[in-house]
Each structure stands twice: as structure tokens, then as C-alpha cells.
C-alpha positions as CSV (number, residue, x, y, z in Angstrom):
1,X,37.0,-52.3,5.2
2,X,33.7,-53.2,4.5
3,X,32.5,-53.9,1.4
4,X,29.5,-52.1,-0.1
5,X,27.4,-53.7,-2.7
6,X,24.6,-51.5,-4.3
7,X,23.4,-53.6,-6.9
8,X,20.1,-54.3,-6.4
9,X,18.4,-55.9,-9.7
10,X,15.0,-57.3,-7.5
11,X,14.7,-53.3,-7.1
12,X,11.2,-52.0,-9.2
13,X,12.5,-49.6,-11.7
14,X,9.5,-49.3,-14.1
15,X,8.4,-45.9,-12.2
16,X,11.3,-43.9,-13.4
17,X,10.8,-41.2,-16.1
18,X,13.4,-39.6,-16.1
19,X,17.2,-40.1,-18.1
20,X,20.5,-39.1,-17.7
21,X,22.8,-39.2,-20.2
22,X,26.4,-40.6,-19.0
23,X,29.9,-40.5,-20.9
24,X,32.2,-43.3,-20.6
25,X,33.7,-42.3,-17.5
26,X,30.5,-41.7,-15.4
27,X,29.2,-44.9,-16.3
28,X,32.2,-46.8,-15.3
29,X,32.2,-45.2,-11.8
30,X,28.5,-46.3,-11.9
31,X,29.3,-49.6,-12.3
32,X,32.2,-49.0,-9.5
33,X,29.7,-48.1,-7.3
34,X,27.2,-50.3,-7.7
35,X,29.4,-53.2,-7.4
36,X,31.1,-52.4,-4.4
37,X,34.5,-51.4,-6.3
38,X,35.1,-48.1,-4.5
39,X,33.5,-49.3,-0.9
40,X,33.2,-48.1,1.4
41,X,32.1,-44.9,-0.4
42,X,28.1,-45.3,-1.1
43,X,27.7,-42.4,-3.8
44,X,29.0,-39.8,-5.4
């Protein structure tokens, strides 16, 4: 297995407009994500 890491804080983010608002749940598989905790899946 290959681990997948999607955190990228060096990314520019000051462009983005737009919000989404996330419960508990969706937040922590964003964090799952973007850490690499549910690699090798890239998204949802």
C-alpha cells in the first residue's frame, strides 16, 4: 500500500471564495484524507 498524503500547506489558498459548511463527520474524513489516513483512496 502506498501511502497518500494530501496535505499541502505551501498550497495558495487566498483565491477561494467560496465555503462549505461541514458536520463533524465530513470534517474528520477531511482530515483522513488529507493526511493519508484512508490511502490509497485520493477523494471522495
Amino acid at each position: 500500500m502506498t501511502l497518500v498524503n494530501r496535505y499541502q500547506p505551501e498550497k495558495e489558498t487566498n483565491h477561494i471564495r467560496a465555503s462549505i459548511e461541514l458536520d463533524g463527520f465530513a470534517l474528520s474524513d477531511l482530515e483522513l484524507i488529507g493526511i493519508g489516513g484512508y490511502s490509497p483512496l485520493t477523494g471522495f
